[in-house]
C-alpha positions as a printed Julia matrix, in Angstrom:
170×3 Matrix{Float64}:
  -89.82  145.15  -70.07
  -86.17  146.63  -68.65
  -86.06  149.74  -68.82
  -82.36  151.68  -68.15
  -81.71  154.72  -67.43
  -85.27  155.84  -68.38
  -84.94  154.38  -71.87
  -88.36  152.4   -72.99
  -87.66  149.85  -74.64
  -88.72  149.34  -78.37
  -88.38  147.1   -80.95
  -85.12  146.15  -82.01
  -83.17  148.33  -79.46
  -81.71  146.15  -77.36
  -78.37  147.62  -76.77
  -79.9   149.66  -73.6
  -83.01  148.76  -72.75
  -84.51  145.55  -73.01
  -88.33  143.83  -74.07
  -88.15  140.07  -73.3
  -90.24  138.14  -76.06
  -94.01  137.1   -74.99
  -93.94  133.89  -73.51
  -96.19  131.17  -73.87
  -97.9   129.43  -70.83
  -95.89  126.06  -71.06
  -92.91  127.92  -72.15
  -91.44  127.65  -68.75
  -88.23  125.51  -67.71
  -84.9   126.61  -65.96
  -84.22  128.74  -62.93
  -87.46  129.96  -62.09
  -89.46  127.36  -62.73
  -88.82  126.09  -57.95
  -89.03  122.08  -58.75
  -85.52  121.37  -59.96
  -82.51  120.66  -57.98
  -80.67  123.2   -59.5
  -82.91  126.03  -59.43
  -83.78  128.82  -57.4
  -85.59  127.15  -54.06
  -89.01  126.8   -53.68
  -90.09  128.79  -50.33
  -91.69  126.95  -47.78
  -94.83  128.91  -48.04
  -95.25  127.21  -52.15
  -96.61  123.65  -51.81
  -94.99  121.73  -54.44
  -98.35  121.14  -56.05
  -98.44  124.89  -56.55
  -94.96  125.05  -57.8
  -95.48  122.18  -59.99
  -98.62  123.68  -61.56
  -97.33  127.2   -61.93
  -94.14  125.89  -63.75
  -95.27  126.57  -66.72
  -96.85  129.89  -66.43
  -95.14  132.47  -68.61
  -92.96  134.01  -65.79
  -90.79  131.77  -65.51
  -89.27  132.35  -68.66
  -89.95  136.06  -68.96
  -87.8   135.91  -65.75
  -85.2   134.36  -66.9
  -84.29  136.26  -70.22
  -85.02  139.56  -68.29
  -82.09  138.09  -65.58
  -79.77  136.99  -68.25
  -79.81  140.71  -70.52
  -79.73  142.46  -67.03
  -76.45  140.67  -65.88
  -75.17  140.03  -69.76
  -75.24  143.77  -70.62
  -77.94  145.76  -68.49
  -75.56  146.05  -65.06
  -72.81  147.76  -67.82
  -74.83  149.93  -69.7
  -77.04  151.17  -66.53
  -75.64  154.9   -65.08
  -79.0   156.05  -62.91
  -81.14  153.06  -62.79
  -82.5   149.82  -64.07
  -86.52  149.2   -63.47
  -87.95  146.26  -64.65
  -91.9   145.7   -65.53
  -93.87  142.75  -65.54
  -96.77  143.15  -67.6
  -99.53  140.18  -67.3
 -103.92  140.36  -67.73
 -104.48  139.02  -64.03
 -101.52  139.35  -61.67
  -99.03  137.02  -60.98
  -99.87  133.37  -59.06
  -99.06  132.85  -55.67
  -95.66  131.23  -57.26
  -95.17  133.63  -59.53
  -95.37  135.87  -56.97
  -92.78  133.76  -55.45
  -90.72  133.81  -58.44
  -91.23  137.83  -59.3
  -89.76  137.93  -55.09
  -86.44  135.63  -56.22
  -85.64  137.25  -59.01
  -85.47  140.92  -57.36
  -83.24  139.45  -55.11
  -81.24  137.46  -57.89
  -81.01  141.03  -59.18
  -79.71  142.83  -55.72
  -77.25  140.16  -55.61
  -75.81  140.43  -59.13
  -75.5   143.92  -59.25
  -73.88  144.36  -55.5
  -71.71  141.32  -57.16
  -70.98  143.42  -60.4
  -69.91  146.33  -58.07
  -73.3   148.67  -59.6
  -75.09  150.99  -57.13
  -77.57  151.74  -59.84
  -80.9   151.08  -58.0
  -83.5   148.38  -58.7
  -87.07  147.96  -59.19
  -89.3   145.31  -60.12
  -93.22  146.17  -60.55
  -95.87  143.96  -61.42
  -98.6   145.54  -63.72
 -102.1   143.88  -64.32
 -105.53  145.56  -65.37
 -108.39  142.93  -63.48
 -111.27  144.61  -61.28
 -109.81  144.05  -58.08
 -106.59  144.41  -56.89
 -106.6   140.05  -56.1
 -108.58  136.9   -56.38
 -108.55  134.55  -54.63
 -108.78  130.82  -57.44
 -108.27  127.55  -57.06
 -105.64  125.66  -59.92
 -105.79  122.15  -61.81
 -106.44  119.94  -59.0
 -108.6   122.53  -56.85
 -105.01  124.27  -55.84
 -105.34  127.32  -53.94
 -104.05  130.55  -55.28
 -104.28  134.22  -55.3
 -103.48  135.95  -58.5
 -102.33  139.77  -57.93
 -101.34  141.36  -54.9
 -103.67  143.3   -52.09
 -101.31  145.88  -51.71
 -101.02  146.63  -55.49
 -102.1   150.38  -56.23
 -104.95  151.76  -58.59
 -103.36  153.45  -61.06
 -106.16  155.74  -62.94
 -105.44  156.3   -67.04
 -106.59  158.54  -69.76
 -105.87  157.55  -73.19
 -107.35  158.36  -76.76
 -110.71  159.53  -74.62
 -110.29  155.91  -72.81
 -110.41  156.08  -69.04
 -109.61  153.61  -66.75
 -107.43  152.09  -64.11
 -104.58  149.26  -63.61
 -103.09  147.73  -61.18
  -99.62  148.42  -59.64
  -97.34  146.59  -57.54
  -93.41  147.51  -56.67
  -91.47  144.43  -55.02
  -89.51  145.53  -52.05
């Protein structure tokens, strides 16, 4: 989800505020996806197994249509500010985590390019029972899905109470 100027995004508004379609896992190719030669590189700190296996997670493309409205039309339409949510049910990988970290800067760098001063935020949002887990991937591939730092954010809705997790990328 973009969200410009304060504007949430709904269906079929896409003129200032922006809702990327749900992604499939598999779904993922291009950019984002830190195994081709001309995509964003993979940071030393993603083994290549890791990169290879999270390649198809649903970030990657999410990430990419979110990248291409932003610089297509969000940058021009953006006065106060442009914030942009991740939504997911666990937290992001290790390399999406990666990914989520690229992108921001992506971002920074196309709007200082674009000659905006309209600040930017990226936040991942996930509702597990603990901030991270630690997992292991495919072929016993360490990971950690969420982030330790994220903050509980407590809810209240329709007599509903409980808590999710969020995490703003610096």
């Amino acid at each position: 989800m973009v969200i410009v100027d304060g504007n949430i995004p709904s269906e079929g508004d896409g003129e200032n505020c922006y809702l990327t379609p749900v992604a499939a896992p598999r779904s993922g190719q291009g950019w984002y996806t830190l195994t081709t030669a001309d995509g964003a590189a993979r940071p030393a700190e993603i083994s290549l197994d890791e990169a290879k296996l999270s390649q198809q997670d649903s970030e990657v493309t999410t990430l990419l249509d979110a990248y291409e409205w932003i610089t297509d039309q969000g940058l021009g339409v953006a006065a106060q500010s442009i914030q942009v949510i991740l939504i997911s049910n666990i937290g992001p990988c290790t390399g999406c985590k990666a990914r989520l970290q690229i992108f921001h800067s992506d971002l920074l760098a196309a709007a200082q390019q674009a000659g905006s001063k309209v600040p930017i935020t990226v936040e991942s949002v996930y509702d597990t029972p603990e901030a991270s887990r630690d997992r292991t991937r495919g072929n016993k591939i360490p990971t950690t899905y969420g982030y330790p730092a994220a903050v509980s954010t407590p809810y209240a809705i329709s007599g509903r109470q409980g808590a999710y997790w969020v995490y703003r990328l610096q």
